[in-house]
N, C-alpha and C positions, 0 to 999 in steps of 0.2 A: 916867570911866566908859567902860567899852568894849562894840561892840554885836559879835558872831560869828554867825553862821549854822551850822549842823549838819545832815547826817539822819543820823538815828542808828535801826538796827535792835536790835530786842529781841528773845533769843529767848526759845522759849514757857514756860522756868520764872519770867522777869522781867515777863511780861506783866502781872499782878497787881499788881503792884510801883509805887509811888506815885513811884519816883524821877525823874522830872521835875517833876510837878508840886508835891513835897512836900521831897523828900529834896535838891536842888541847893538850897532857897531854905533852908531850915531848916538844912541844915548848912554851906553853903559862901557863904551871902549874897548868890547872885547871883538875877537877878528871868530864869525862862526862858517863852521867848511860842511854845505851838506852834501854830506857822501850817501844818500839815496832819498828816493820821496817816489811816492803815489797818492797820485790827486784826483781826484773824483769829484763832482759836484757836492757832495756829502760829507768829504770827511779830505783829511789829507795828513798821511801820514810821512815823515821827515825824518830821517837819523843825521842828528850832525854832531859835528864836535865843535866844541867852544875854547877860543884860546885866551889867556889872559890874566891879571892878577885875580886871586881866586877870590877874591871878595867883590869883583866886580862879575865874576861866573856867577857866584852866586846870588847877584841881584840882579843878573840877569834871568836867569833862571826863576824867581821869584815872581819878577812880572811876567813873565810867559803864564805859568802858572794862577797869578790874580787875572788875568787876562782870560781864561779858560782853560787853556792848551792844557793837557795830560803830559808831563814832563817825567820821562822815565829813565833815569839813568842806567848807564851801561857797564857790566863789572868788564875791569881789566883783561881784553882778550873774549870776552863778549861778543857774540857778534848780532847786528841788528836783525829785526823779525824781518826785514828785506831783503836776506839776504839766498 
């Protein structure tokens, strides 16, 4: 198992949209933890970390991405712009 760190922006047609909390774990098997968000009607921004075999991080990752979301990974010890 592998643990990544993200912040990932959503813009305001995904903001409704369950894809972290429903959509990475239900389709792609990984378990994602969001350790911050600010949400506005316009934008919403998310830091989570993603756990799981890394080949399914990263397709998960991917569709967020095809999806719109701005997916920015976090370097090791990093800390999110919410913080």
């Amino acid at each position: 198992m592998s643990l990544r760190k993200f912040f990932c922006t959503f813009p305001q047609a995904l903001i409704q949209e369950p894809i972290i909390s429903h959509t990475l774990n239900a389709d792609f098997g990984v378990v994602p933890n969001i350790r911050a968000a600010s949400i506005t009607d316009q934008v919403a921004m998310v830091a989570v970390e993603i756990e799981g075999d890394l080949e399914a991080i990263e397709k998960s990752v991917s569709y967020m991405r095809d999806r719109g979301v701005q997916v920015d990974e976090l370097a090791e010890g990093q800390d999110h712009p919410l913080v």
